[in-house]
C-alpha positions in Angstrom: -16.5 -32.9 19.8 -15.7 -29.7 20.9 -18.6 -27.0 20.7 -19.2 -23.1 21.0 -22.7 -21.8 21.4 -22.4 -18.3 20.0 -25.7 -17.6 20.8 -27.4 -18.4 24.0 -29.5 -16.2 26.7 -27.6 -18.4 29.5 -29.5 -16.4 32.5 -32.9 -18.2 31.6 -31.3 -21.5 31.9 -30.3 -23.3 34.9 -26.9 -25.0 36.4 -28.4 -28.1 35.4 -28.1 -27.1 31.6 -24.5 -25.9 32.2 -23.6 -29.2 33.5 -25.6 -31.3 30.2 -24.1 -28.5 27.9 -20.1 -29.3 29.3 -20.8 -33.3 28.9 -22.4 -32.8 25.6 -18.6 -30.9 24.7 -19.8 -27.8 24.8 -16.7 -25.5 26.5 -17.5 -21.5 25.4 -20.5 -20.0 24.8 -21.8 -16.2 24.3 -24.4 -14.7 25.5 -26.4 -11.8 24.0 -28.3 -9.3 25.7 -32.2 -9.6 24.7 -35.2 -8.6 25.4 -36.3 -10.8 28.9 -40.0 -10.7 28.5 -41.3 -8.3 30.5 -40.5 -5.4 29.4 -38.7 -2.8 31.2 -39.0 0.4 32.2 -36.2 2.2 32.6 -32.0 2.2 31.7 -31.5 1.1 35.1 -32.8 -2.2 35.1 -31.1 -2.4 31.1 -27.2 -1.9 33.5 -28.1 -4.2 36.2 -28.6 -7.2 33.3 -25.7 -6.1 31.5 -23.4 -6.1 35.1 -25.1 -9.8 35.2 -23.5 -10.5 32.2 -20.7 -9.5 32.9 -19.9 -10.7 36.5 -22.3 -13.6 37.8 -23.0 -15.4 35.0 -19.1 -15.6 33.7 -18.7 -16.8 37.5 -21.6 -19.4 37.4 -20.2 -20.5 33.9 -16.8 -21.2 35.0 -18.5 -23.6 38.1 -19.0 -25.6 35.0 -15.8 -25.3 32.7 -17.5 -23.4 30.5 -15.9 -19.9 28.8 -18.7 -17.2 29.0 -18.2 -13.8 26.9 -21.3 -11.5 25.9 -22.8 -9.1 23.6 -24.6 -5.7 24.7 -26.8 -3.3 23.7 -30.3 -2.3 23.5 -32.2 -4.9 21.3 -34.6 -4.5 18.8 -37.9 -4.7 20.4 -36.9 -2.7 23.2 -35.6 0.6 20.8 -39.4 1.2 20.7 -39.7 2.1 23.8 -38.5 5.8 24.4 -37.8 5.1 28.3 -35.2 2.9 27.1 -33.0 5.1 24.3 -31.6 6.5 27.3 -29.6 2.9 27.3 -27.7 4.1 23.8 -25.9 6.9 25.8 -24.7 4.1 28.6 -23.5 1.9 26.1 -20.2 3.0 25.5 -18.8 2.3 29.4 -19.9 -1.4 28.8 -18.1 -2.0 25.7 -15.0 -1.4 26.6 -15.3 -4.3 28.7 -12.7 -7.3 28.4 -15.8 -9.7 27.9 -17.6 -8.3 25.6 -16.7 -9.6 22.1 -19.6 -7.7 20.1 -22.7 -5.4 20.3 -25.7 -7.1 19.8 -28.8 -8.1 19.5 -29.2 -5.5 17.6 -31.7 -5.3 14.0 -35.2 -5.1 13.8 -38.0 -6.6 15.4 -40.9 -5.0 13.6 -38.7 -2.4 11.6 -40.3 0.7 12.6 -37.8 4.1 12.4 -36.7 3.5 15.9 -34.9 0.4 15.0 -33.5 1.8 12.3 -32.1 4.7 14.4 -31.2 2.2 17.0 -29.5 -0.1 14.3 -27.7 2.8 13.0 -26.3 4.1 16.5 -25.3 0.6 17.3 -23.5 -0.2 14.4 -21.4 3.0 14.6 -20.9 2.3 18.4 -19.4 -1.4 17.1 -17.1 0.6 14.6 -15.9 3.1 17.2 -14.9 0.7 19.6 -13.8 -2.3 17.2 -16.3 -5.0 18.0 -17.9 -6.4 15.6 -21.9 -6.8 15.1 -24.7 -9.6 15.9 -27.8 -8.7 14.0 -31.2 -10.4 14.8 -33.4 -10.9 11.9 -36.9 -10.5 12.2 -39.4 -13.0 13.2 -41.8 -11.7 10.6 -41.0 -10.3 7.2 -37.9 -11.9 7.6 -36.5 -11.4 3.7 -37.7 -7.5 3.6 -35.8 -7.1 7.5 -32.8 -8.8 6.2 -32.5 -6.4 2.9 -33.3 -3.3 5.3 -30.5 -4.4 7.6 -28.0 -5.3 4.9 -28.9 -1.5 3.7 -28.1 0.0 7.0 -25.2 -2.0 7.3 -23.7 -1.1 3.8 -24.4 2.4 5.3 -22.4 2.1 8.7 -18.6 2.3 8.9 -18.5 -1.1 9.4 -17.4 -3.7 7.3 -20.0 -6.4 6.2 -17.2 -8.8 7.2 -17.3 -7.9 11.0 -21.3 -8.5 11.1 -22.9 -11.5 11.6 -26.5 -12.1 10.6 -28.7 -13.9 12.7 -31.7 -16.0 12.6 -31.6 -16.6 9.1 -33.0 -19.8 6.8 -33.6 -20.6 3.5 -35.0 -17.9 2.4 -32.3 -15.6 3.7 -29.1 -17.5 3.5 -28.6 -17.1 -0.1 -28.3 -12.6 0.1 -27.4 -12.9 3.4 -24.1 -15.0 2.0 -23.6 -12.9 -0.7 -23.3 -9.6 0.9 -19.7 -11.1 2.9 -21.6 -11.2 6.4 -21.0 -13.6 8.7 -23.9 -16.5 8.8 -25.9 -17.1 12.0 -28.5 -20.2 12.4 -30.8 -20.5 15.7 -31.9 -24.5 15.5 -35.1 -24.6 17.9 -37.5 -27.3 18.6 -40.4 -26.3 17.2 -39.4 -22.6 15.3 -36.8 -21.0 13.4 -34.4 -24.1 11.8 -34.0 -27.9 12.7 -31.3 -30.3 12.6 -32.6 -31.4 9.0 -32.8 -28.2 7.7 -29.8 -26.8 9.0 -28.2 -29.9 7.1 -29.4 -29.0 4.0 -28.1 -25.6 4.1 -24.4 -27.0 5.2 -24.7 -29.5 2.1 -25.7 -26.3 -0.4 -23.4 -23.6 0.7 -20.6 -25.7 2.8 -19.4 -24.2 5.8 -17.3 -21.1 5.4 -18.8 -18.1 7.4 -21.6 -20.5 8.9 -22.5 -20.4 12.8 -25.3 -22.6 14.5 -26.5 -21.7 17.4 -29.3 -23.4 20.4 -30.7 -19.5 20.6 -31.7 -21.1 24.2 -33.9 -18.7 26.2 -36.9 -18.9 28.7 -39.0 -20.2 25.4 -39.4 -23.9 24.3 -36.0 -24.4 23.6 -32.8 -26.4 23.8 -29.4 -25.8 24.7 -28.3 -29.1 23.4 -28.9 -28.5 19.8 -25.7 -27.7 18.4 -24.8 -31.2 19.7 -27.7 -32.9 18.3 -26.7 -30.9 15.0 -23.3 -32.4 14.9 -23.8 -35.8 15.9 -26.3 -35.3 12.6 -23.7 -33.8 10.5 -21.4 -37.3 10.9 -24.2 -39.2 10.4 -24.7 -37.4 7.1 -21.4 -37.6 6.1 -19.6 -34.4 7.1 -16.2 -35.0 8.6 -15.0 -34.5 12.1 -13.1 -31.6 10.6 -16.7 -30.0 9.1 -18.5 -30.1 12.3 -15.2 -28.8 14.3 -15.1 -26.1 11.3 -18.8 -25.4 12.1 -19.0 -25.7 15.3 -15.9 -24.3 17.1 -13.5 -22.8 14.7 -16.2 -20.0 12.7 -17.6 -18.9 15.9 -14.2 -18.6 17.6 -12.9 -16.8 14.3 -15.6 -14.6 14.3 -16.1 -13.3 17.5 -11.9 -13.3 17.5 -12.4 -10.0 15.4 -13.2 -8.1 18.9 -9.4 -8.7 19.9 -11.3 -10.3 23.9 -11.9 -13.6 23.1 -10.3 -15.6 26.0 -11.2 -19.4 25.6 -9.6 -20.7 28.5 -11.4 -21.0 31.5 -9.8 -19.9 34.6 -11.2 -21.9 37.8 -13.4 -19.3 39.4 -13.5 -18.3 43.4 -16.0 -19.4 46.0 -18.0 -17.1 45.8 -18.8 -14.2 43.2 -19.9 -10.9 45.7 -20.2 -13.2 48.1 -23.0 -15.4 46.6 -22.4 -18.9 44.8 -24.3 -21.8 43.1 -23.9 -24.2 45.5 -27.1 -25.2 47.2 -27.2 -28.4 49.8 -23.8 -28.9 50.2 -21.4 -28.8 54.1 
């Protein structure tokens, strides 16, 4: 079984994780920029994460035969803040990057008119430098966010089929489908979806347009999940060619659209800037 984790905040985990995630099959991954927890302050410390994403953690990735591409911008929780806007202008000398394959997270966290303007902005920074778009959902509200975004969306120049809407479940999936976006499932241990559910969904609307993702962070969480959800899909009857449909082939098609997508992984150096992973060794 070959997997792709289209969704996972990779710098919270450790080398340990890489090394279960590459036995468990899993060979690319991308990472989105998020919100780390404690908030920042200023742009500065916004370009330090994103050079992370783009040079050490492709580097500790590759120790692990793993392909590691990312998505930028300023997220939704974050576009509150008005020391961070700043980020927006910064933006544009980051995505012309080779590995970035989308902007994103971006959507709403508690849909105040910051996001939206922060939505907007984003969306039109996708469409001027042909990425696409990963949209988080909100954790609250969750059917009024994902009608608010699928409004600004239909506003933007970019086309619903180059967005790809995050975080949803059952009571999302259904609009979310119909609008011609891309569908994106976090499975969690304890919140958002489960193996069960995400299932359920698969049996009910098949597995056209459909992503599942660990969403693996510094929270309770598991980068294994999109394993554990297709060892369940054979169990359940899906095919080898489903769960390879699911698992590899949607989220390499999608993120494909950015023109970057390199899935090959080309053995890294010793070092990256002169620091590496290896600890304890001669």
């Amino acid at each position: 079984m070959r997997i792709f984790d289209p969704h996972i905040h990779m710098t919270s985990r450790t080398t340990d994780d890489y090394e279960a995630m590459y036995a468990a099959g899993v060979r690319a991954v991308v990472e989105p920029s998020f919100w780390l927890g404690q908030p920042r302050t200023s742009p500065a410390t916004f370009l330090d994460y994103f050079d992370s994403l783009l040079g050490w953690e492709p580097f500790r990735a590759a120790q692990y035969g793993i392909a590691h591409h990312c998505t930028l911008a300023l997220n939704p929780k974050e576009a509150n803040d008005p020391r961070c806007a700043p980020v927006l202008d910064e933006l544009p000398r980051y995505l012309i990057r080779d590995q970035v394959v989308a902007v994103g997270e971006i959507g709403y966290d508690s849909m105040t008119p910051a996001e939206d303007a922060a939505l907007a902005a984003q969306l039109q920074l996708a469409a001027d430098h042909g990425l696409p778009a990963l949209v988080h959902t909100p954790h609250r509200d969750k059917l009024a966010g994902l009608r608010r975004t699928l409004d600004v969306v239909r506003e933007s120049a970019l086309a619903e089929e180059r967005v790809l809407i995050d975080h949803l479940n059952e009571t999302t999936v259904k609009e979310a489908r119909d609008s011609g976006c891309w569908l994106g499932f976090s499975v969690y241990p304890d919140t958002k979806m489960d193996e069960r559910r995400m299932i359920e969904i698969l049996r009910a609307y098949g597995t056209e347009r459909i992503l599942v993702n660990s969403a693996a962070d510094w929270g309770r969480s598991d980068p294994l999940k999109t394993r554990r959800v297709g060892d369940l899909m054979l169990a359940e009857g899906f095919t080898e060619d489903d769960v390879d449909h699911v698992l590899w082939r949607n989220p390499a098609a999608f993120y494909g659209l950015s023109g970057r997508l390199i899935l090959d992984v080309t053995a890294p150096g010793a070092t990256h800037e002169g620091n590496s992973v290896l600890r304890g060794g001669e």
